[in-house]
C-alpha positions as CSV (number, residue, x, y, z in Angstrom):
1,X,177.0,-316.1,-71.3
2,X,180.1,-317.8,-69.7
3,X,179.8,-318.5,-65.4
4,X,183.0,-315.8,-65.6
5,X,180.6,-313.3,-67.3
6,X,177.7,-313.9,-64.7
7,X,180.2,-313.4,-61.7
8,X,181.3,-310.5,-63.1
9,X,177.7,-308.8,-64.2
10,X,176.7,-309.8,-60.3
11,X,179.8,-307.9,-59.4
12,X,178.7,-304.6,-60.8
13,X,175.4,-304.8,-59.9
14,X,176.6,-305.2,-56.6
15,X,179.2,-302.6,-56.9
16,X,176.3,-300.1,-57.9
17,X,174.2,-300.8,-55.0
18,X,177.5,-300.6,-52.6
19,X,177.9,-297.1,-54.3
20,X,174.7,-295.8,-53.5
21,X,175.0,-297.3,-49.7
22,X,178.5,-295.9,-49.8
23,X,177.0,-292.5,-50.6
24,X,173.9,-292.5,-47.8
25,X,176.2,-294.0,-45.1
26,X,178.6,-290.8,-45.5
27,X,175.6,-288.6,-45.6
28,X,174.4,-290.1,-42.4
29,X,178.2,-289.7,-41.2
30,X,177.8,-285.8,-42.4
31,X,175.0,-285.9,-39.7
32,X,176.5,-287.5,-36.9
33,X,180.0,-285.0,-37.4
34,X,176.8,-282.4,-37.3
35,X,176.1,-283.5,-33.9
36,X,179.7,-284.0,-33.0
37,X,180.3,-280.1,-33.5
38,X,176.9,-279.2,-31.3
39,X,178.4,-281.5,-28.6
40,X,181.9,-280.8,-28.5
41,X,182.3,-284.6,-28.9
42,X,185.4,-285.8,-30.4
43,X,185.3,-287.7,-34.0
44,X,186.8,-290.5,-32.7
45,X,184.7,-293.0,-31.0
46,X,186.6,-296.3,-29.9
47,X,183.7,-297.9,-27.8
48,X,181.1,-297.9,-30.0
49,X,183.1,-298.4,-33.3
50,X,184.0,-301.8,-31.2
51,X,180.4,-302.1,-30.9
52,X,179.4,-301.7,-34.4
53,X,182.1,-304.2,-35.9
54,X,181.4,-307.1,-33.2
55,X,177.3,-306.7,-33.9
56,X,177.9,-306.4,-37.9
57,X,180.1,-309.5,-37.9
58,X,178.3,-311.6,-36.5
59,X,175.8,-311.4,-39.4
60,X,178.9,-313.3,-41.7
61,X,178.4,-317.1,-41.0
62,X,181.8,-318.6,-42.9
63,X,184.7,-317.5,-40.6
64,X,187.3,-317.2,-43.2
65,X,184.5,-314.5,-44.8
66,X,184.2,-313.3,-41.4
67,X,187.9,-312.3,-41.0
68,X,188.1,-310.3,-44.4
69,X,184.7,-308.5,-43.4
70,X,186.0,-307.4,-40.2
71,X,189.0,-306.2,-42.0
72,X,186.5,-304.2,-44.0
73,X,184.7,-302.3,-41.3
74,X,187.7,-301.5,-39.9
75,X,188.4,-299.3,-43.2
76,X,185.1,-298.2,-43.2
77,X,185.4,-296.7,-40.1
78,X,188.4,-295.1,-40.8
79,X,187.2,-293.6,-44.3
80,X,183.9,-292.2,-42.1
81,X,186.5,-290.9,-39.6
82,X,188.2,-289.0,-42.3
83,X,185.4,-288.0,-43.6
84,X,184.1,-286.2,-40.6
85,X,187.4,-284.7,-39.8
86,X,187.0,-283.0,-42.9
87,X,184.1,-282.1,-42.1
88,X,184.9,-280.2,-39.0
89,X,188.5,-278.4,-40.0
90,X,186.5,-274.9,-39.4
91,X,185.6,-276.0,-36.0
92,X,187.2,-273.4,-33.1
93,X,187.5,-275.1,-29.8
94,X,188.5,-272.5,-27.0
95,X,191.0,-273.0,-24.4
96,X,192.4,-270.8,-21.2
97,X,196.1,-270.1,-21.7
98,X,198.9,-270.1,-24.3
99,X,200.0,-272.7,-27.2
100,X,202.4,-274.7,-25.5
101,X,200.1,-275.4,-22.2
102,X,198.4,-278.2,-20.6
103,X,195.4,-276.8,-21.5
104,X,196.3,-276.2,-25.4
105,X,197.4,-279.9,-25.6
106,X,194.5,-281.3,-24.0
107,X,192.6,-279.6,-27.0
108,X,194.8,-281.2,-29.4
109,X,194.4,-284.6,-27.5
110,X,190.6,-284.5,-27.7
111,X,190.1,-282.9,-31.0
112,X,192.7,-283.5,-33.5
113,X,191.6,-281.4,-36.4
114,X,189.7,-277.8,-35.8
115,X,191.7,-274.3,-34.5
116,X,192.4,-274.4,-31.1
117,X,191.8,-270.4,-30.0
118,X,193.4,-269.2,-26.6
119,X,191.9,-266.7,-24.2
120,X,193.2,-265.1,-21.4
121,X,191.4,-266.6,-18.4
122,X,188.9,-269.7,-17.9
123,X,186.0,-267.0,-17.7
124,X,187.0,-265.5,-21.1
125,X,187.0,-269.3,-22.8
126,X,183.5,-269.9,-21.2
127,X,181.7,-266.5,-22.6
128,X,183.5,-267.4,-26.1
129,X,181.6,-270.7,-25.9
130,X,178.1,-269.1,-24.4
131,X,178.2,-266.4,-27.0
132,X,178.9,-268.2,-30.0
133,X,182.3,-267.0,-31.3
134,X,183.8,-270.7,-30.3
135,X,182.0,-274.4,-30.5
136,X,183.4,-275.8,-27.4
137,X,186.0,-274.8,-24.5
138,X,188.3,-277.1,-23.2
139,X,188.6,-276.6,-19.3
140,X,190.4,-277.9,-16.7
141,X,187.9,-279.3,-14.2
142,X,190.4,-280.7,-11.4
143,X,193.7,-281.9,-11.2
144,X,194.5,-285.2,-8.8
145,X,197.2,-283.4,-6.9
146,X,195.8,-280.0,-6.5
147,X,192.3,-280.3,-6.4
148,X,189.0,-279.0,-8.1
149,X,189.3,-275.8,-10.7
150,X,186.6,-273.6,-8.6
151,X,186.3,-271.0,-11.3
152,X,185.4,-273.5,-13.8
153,X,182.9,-275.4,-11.6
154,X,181.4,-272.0,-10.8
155,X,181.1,-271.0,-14.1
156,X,179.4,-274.5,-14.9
157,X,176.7,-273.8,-11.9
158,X,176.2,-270.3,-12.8
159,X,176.4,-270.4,-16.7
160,X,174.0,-272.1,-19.7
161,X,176.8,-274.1,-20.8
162,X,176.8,-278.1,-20.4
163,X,179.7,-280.7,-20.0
164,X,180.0,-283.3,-22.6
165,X,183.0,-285.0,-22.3
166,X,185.7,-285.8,-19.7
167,X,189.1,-286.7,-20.2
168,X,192.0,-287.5,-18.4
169,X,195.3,-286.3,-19.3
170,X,198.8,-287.2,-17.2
171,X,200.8,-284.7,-16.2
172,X,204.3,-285.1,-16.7
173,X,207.0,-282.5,-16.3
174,X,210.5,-282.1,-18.6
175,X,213.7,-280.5,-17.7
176,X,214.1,-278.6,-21.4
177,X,216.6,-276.1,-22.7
178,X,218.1,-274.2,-25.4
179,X,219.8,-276.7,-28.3
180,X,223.0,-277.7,-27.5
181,X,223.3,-277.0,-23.6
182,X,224.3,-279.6,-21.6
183,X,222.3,-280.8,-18.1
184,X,225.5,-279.5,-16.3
185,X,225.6,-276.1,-17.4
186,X,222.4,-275.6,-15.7
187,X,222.1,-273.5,-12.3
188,X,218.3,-272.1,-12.7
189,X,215.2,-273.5,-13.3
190,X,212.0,-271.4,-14.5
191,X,208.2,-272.6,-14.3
192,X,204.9,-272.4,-12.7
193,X,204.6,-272.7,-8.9
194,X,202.7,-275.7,-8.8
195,X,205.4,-277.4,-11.4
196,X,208.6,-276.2,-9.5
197,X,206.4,-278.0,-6.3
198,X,205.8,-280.9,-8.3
199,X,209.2,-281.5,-9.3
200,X,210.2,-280.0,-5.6
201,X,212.8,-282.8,-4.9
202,X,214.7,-283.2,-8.1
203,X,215.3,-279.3,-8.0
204,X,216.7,-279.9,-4.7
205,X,218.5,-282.6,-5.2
206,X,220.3,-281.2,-8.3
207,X,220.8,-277.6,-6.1
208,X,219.5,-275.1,-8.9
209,X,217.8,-272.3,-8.4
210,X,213.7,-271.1,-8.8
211,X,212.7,-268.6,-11.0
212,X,208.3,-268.4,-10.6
213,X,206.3,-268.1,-14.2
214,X,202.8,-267.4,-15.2
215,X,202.8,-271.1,-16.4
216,X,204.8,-273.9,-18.3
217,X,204.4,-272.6,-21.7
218,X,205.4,-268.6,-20.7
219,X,208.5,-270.7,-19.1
220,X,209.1,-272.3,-22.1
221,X,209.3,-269.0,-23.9
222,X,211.1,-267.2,-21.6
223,X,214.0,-269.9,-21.6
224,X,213.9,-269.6,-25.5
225,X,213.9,-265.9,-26.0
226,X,216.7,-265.2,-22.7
227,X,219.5,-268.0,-25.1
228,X,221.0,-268.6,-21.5
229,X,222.4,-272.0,-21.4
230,X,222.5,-271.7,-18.0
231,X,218.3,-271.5,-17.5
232,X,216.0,-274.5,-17.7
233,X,212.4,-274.5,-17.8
234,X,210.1,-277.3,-16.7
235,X,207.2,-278.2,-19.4
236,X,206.1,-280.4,-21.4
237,X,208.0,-282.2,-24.4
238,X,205.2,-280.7,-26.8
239,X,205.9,-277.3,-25.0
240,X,209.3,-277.4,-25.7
241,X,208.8,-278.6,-29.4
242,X,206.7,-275.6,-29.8
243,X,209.3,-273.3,-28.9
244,X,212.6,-275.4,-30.2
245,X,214.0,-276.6,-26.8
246,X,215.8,-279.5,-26.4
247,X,215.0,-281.9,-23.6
248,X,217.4,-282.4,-20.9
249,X,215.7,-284.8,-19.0
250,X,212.4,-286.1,-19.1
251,X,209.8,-287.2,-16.5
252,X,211.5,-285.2,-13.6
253,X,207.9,-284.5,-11.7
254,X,207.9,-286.8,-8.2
255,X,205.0,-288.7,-8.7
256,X,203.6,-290.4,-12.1
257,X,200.1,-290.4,-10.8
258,X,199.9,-286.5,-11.3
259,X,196.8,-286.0,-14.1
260,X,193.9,-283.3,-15.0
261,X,191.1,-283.6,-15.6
262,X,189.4,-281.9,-18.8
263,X,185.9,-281.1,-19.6
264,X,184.5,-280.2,-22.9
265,X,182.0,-277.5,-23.1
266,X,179.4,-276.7,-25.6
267,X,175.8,-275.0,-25.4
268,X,174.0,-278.1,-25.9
269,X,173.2,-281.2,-23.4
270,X,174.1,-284.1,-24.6
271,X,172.0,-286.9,-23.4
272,X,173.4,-290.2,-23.9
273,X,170.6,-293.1,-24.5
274,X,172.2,-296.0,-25.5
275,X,174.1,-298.3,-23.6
276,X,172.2,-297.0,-20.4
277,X,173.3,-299.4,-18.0
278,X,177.1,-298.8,-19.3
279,X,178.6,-298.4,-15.5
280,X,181.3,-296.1,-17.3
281,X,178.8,-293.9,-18.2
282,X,178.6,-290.6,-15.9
283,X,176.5,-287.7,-14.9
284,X,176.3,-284.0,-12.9
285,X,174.5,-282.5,-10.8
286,X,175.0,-279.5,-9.4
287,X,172.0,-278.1,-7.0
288,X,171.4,-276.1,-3.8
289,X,168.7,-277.4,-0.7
290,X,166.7,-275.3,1.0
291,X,167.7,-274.0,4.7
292,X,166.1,-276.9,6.7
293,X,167.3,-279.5,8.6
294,X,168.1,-282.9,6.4
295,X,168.0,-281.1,3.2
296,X,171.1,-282.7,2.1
297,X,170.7,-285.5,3.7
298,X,167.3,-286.2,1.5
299,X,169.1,-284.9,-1.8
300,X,171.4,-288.0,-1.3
301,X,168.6,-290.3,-0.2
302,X,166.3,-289.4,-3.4
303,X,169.8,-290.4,-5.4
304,X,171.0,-293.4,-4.3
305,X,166.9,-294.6,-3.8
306,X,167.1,-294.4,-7.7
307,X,169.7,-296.4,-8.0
308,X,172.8,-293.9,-9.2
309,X,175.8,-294.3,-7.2
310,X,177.5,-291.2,-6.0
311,X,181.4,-290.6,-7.6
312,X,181.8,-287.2,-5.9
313,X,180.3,-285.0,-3.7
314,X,181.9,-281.3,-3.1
315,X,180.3,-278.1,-1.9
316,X,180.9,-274.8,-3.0
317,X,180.6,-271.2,-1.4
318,X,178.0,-269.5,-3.5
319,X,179.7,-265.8,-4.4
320,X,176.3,-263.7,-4.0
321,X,175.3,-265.6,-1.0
322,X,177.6,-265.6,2.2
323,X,178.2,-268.7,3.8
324,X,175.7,-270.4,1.4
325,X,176.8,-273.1,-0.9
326,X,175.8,-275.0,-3.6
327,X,176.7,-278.7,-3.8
328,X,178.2,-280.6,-7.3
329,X,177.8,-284.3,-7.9
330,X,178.7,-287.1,-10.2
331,X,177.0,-290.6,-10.2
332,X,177.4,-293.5,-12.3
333,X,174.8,-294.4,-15.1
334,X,172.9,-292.5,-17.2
335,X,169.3,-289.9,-16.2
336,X,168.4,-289.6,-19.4
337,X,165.4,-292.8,-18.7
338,X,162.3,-293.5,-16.4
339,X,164.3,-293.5,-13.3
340,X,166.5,-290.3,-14.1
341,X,163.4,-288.1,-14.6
342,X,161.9,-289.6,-11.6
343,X,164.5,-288.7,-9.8
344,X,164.9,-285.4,-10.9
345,X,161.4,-284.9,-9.9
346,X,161.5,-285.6,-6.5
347,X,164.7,-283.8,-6.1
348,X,163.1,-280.4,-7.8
349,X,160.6,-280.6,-4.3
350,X,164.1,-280.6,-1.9
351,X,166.5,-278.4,-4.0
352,X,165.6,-274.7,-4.5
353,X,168.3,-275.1,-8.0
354,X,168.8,-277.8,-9.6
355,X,170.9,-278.1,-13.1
356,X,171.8,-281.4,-15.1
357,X,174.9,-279.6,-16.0
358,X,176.6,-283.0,-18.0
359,X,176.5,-286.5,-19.3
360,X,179.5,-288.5,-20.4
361,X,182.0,-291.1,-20.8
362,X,185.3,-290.5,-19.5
363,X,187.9,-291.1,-21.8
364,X,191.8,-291.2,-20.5
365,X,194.3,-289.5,-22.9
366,X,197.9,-290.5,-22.8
């Protein structure tokens, strides 16, 4: 047998084994897109596919050999990715509002396969979630101008469900109208309140008028289904896709720091392990302290004596309670170790409720 032969017969034994490899790494895939669905955790995961291609090269000695292997992984990872997608198609992922709004895009940000489903308020999205009917609800958890979403952190003290993902996405406001009208035709602008005060001084500074909506994507609608060249409403540029309006001018909103913050929902807790002294890694609590003098004061102590620093601290007015509250926290780091359930301990003996109500890494969408 020619050295040609032996190459190739190595080949295919090779190939054979690389099949059956192939064939248990996508069942293990199937398992992790599994878990992805329980968690409300997106498919894509650029951190730890980073992770996984820096550790597996390193095992490839000749660099030349090292480059094409890299190159491998890389496909690899996006043949899993696919794979998973697939996987998850028939996953519904809830959202308060209407197609078109901040809220619906976020969804298709963070999840870009599965059927986004709208309901018609942020408690309606939650019970979809609690009950069953959805996998996961995206919800607005505060925005940077406007503050905290207190319906949706009251719903996250007082319900089962569990935050398992945060992301960031930038607000940023379009003048849009119908097809073919011009900016200067324009004498009326139509949008939510906190958009027409967002985009406050290019309103005034062009002179048009105001004309309140429910919100951006109702706007949007409104402009479309009126065929006044004369009304503009401010959205988004997907918004306006959606309902075949033509942007006049884009960016218009004052200030390009303006972004929400989006939490994704799901009945289980997902407790993140690896990487545990990650400092991007995040965690909430969310807790009341008995009527005593210093109660608060120890909660904090009992955190920081752990070792988790504090991110945010709010209270909260509790609804069946008068002028009792409830206090929500974030820290850096992760609980799920030795020190976390220490700490949780010792806080159980100074809080009379105390909920891990999320775990994550926050992830910024543009």
């Amino acid at each position: 047998m020619s050295g040609l032969d032996e190459a190739r017969k190595e080949i295919n034994r090779i190939d054979r084994e690389m099949a059956e490899l192939f064939a248990e790494r996508m069942e293990a895939a199937s398992r992790i897109a599994a878990y992805k669905r329980q968690h409300g955790l997106p498919v894509t995961d650029p951190e730890r596919e980073r992770e996984v291609i820096a550790r597996n090269a390193e095992r490839i000695g000749d660099p030349v050999l090292r480059e094409y292997y890299v190159s491998y992984l890389n496909d690899m990872m996006r043949v899993s990715r696919a794979y998973q997608t697939r996987l998850l198609d028939g996953m519904k992922i809830a959202y308060s509002g209407t197609e078109g709004a901040f809220a619906h895009i976020a969804a298709g940000k963070i999840f870009s396969y599965g059927q986004r489903i709208p309901y018609g308020s942020f408690r309606d999205a939650y019970r979809a979630v609690a009950e069953g009917e959805c996998d996961c609800a995206v919800l607005p958890l505060e925005n940077s101008y406007a503050g905290e979403v207190g319906q949706v952190t009251d719903l996250l003290f007082s319900g089962t469900l569990y935050i398992n993902g945060v992301y960031d996405l930038p607000v940023e406001h379009d003048l849009v109208g119908l097809p073919g009208a011009a900016l200067t035709q324009i004498r009326t602008v139509v949008s939510h309140p906190q958009a027409l005060s967002q985009c406050a001084e290019y309103i005034r500074r062009r002179g048009f008028g105001q004309l309140q909506y429910e919100n951006t994507a109702m706007a949007a609608e409104y402009i479309a289904k009126k065929k006044d060249p004369s009304l503009a409403a401010i959205c988004s540029r997907e918004c306006a896709e959606i309902f075949g309006l033509t942007v006049l001018e884009a960016k218009i909103n004052e200030s390009r720091s303006n972004t929400t913050r989006f939490g994704v929902f799901t009945r289980a807790k997902c407790r993140i392990t690896d990487n545990a002294d990650d400092p991007n890694r995040r965690f909430i609590l969310m807790f009341t302290v008995r009527n005593q003098a210093g109660s608060l004061a120890e909660a904090i102590n009992i955190i920081g004596r752990h070792g988790y620093n504090m991110t945010t601290l709010r209270s909260r007015p509790m609804k069946e309670l008068m002028w009792n509250y409830y206090f929500y926290i974030e820290c850096e780091g992760v609980p799920d170790r030795e020190s976390g359930d220490a700490m949780l301990e010792e806080l159980s003996c100074c809080c009379d409720r105390l909920k891990l109500a999320g775990a994550y890494r926050p992830v910024p969408q543009g």
